[in-house]
C-alpha positions in Angstrom: 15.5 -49.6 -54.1 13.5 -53.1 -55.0 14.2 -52.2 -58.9 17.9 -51.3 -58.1 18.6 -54.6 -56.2 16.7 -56.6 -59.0 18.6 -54.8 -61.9 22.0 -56.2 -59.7 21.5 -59.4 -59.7 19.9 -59.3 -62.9 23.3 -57.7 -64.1 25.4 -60.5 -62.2 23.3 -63.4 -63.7 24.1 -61.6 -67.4 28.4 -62.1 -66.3 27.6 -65.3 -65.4 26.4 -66.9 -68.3 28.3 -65.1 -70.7 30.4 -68.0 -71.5 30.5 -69.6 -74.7 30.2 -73.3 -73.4 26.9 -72.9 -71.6 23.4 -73.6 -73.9 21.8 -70.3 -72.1 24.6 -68.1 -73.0 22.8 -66.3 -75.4 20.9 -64.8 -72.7 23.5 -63.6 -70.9 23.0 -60.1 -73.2 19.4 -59.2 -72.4 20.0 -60.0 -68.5 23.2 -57.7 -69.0 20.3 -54.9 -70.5 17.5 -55.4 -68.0 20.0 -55.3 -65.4 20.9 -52.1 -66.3 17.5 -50.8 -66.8 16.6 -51.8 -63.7 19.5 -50.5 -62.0 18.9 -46.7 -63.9 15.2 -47.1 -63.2 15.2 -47.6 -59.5 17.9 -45.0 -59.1 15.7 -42.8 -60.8 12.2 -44.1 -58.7 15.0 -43.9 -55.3 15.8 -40.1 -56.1 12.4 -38.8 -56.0 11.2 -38.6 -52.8 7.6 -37.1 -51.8 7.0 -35.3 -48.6 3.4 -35.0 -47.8 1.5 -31.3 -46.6 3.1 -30.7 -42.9 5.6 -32.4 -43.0 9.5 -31.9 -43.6 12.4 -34.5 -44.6 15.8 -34.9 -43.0 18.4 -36.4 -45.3 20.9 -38.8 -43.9 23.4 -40.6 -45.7 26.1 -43.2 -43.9 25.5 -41.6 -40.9 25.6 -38.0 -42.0 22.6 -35.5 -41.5 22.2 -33.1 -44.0 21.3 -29.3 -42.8 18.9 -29.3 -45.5 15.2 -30.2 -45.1 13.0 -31.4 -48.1 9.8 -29.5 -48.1 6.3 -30.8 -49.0 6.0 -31.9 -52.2 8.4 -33.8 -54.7 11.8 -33.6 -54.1 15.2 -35.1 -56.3 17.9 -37.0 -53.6 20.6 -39.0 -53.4 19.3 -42.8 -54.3 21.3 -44.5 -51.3 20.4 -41.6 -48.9 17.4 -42.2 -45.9 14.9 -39.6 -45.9 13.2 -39.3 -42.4 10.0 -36.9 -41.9 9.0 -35.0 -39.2 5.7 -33.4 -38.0 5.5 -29.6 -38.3 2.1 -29.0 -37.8 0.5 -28.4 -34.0 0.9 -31.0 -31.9 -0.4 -31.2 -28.4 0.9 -33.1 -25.4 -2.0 -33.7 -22.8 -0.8 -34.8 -19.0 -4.5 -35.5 -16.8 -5.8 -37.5 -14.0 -8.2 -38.7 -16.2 -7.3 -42.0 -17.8 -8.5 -41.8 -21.3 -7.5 -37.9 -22.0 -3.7 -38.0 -22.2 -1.0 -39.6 -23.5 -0.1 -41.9 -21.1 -2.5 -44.5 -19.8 -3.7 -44.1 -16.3 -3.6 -41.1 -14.2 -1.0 -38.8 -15.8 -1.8 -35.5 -13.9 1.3 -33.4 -12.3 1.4 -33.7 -8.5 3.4 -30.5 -7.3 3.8 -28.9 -3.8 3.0 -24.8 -3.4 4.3 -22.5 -1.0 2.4 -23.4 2.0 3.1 -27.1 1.7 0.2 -28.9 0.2 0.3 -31.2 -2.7 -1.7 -29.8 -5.9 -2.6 -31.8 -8.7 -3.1 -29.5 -12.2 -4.0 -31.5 -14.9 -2.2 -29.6 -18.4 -2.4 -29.7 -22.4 0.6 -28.4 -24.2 0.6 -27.0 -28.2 3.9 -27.0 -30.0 5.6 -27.6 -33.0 8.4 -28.2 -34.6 10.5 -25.9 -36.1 11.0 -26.9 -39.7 15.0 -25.6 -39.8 15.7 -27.0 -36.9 14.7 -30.3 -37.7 17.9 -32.1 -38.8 19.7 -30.5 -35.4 16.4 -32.4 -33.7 16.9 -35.4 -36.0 20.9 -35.5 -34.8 20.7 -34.3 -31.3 17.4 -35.8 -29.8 16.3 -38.1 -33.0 12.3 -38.7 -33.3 10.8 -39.3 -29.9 11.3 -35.6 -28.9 8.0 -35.9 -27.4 9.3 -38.4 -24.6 12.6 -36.3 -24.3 12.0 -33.6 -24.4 7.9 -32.0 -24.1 7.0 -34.0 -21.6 9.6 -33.9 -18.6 10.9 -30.0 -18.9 7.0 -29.1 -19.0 6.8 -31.3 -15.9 9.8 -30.1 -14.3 9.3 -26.4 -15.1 5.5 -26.5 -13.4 7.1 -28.2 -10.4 9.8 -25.7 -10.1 7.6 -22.8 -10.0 4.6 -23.9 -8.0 6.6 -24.0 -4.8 6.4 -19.6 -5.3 2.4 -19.9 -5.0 -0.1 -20.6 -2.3 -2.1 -23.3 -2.8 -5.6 -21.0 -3.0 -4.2 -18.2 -4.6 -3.0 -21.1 -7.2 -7.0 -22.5 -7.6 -8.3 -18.7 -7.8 -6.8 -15.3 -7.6 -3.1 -16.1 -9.3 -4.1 -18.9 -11.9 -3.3 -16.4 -14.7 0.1 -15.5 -13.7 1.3 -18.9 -12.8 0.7 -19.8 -16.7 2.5 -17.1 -17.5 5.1 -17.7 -16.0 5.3 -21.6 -16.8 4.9 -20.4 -20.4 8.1 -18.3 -20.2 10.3 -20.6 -18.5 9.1 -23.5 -21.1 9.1 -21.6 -24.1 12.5 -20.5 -24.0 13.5 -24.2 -22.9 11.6 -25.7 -25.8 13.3 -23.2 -28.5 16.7 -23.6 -27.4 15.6 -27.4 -29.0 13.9 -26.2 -32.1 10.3 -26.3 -30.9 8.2 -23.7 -30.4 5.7 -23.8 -27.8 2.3 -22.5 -29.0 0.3 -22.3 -25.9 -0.3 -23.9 -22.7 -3.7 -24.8 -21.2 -3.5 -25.5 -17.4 -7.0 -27.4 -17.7 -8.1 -28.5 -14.1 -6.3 -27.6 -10.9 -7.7 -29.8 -7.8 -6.9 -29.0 -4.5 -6.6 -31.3 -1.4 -9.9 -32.0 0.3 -9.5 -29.9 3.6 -8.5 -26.7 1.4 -11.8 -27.2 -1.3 -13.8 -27.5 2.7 -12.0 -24.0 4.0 -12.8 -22.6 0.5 -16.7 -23.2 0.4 -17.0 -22.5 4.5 -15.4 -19.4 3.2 -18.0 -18.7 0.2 -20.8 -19.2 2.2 -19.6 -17.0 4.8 -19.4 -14.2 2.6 -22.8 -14.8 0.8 -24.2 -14.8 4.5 -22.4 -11.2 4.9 -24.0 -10.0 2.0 -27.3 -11.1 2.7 -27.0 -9.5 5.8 -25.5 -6.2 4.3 -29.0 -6.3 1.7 -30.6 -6.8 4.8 -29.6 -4.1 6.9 -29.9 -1.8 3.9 -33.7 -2.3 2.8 -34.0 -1.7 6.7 -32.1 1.8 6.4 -34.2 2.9 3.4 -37.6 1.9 5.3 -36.5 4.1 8.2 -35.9 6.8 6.1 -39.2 6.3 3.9 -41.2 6.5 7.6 -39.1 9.3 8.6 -40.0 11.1 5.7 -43.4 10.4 5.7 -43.6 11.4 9.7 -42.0 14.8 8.3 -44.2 15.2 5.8 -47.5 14.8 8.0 -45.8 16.8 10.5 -45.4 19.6 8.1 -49.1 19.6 7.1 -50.2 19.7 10.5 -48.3 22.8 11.0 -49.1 24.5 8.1 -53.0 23.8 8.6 -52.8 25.0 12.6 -51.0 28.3 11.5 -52.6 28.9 8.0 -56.2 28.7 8.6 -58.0 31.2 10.3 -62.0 31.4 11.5 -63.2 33.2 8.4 -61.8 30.7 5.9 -63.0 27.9 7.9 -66.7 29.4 8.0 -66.1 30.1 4.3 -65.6 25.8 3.5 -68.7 25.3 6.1 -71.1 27.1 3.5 -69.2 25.8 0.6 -70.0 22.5 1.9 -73.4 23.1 3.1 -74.3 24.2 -0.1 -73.5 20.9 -1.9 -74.8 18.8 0.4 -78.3 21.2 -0.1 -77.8 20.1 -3.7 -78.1 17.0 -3.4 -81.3 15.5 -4.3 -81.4 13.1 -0.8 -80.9 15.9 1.4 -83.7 18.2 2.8 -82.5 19.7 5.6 -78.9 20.2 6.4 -78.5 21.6 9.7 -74.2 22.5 10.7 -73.0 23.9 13.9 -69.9 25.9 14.6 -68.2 28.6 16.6 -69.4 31.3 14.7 -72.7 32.5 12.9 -73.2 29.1 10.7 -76.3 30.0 8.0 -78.9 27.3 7.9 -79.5 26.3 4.8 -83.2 24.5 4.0 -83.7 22.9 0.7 -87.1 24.1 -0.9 -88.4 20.8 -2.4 
């Protein structure tokens, strides 16, 4: 555009001084070329437009948005026309409490109210895109800052509006997974009726008021307490049975050595007995009493 401005002025300095009576007329021709070489060469250096990897260009001219995007890479367009480029790769839109971890300064988190009344605050990153033939509608409908307009407050609105169908608990714990799902849905099909398209959504840190994280750990540590007590009680019930089978088991031997073992055999275990002993090279005399006829059994050393 520079070299087509130059070559028109350069062209109207060239008319100028074309007259006859002037000393400088006779450079009225090579300001008439140069003009015109400067004219073709920054029509030529205003067609070619690049468009850089990830990125798409929306062609306006006077006011009128083309349909047709310019894709990565050189492209050939009209000299006067504006090219404006828009992001297609992932972005991400981050809303915490934290100061430094979102787009906004400050807190930024989303303060919503659940089903039982209390006020949640969920901290949430959203990855989107833009939809490369949909850009020029975004470029002509929304324009740039679709970020502001659009990302940020339906993903705020839609986490509000369906919160209120959750307990605040069963948000923190048992239905986390299908409260993103449902945000997801209700988003996703918000953001592609705008040619976006919503990637994913991370729902990074739900905090809970103070009195419900105090009901929550009372709660824990009851339960570890129950099943202390249940390990407890347990170990106890095995023990019992471990005596109780021990008790049968001596109980049972008893019987079977008062029923099984009559005088003979016992007399039989005396000599068996006496005779090792009488082996032994510190015994000399072993003398054994019992009911019956007991031998006496002397050693001969």
């Amino acid at each position: 555009m520079f070299f087509m401005i130059l070559g028109v002025f350069a062209l109207i300095a060239g008319f100028a001084i074309n007259t006859p009576a002037l000393t400088f007329s006779r450079f009225a021709r090579p300001l008439k070329v140069g003009g015109i070489i400067l004219i073709v060469l920054g029509m030529l250096m205003s067609s070619i437009r690049q468009i850089d990897a990830g990125q798409v260009g929306v062609i306006s001219l006077f006011g009128n948005v083309s349909d047709r995007t310019l894709n990565s890479g050189l492209n050939f367009v009209n000299p006067v026309a504006n090219v404006t480029e828009f992001d297609i790769k992932t972005q991400n839109y981050t809303m915490a409490a934290t100061s430094d971890e979102g787009q906004k300064q400050g807190d930024d988190a989303i303060r919503v109210l659940t089903a039982d009344g209390l006020e949640v605050v969920i901290d949430l990153t959203v990855l989107y895109r833009v939809v490369p033939d949909d850009a020029p509608r975004i470029y002509r409908e929304i324009g740039t800052d679709y970020m502001d307009k659009i990302v940020r407050p339906i993903t705020r609105t839609r986490i509000r509006d369906n919160a209120v169908y959750y307990d605040a608990v069963a948000l923190y714990s048992t239905r986390r997974d299908e409260f993103q799902g449902r945000i997801y849905k209700t988003i996703e099909a918000d953001f592609r009726k705008r040619g976006l398209m919503l990637e994913q959504l991370l729902i990074r840190n739900i905090d809970l008021p103070a009195s419900v994280k105090k009901t929550i750990e009372s709660k824990i540590n009851a339960e570890q307490d129950a099943q202390k007590m249940q390990f407890v009680l347990q170990k106890e019930r095995q023990e019992a049975e471990r005596k109780r089978v021990e008790a049968q088991g001596i109980a049972d031997y008893q019987k079977i050595l008062s029923t099984g073992l009559s005088d003979k055999q016992l007399q039989y275990e005396q000599i068996k007995a006496q005779r090792e002993l009488a082996a032994s090279p510190n015994a000399k005399i072993v003398i054994m009493g019992s009911r019956g006829n007991v031998p006496l059994i002397l050693n001969d050393k």
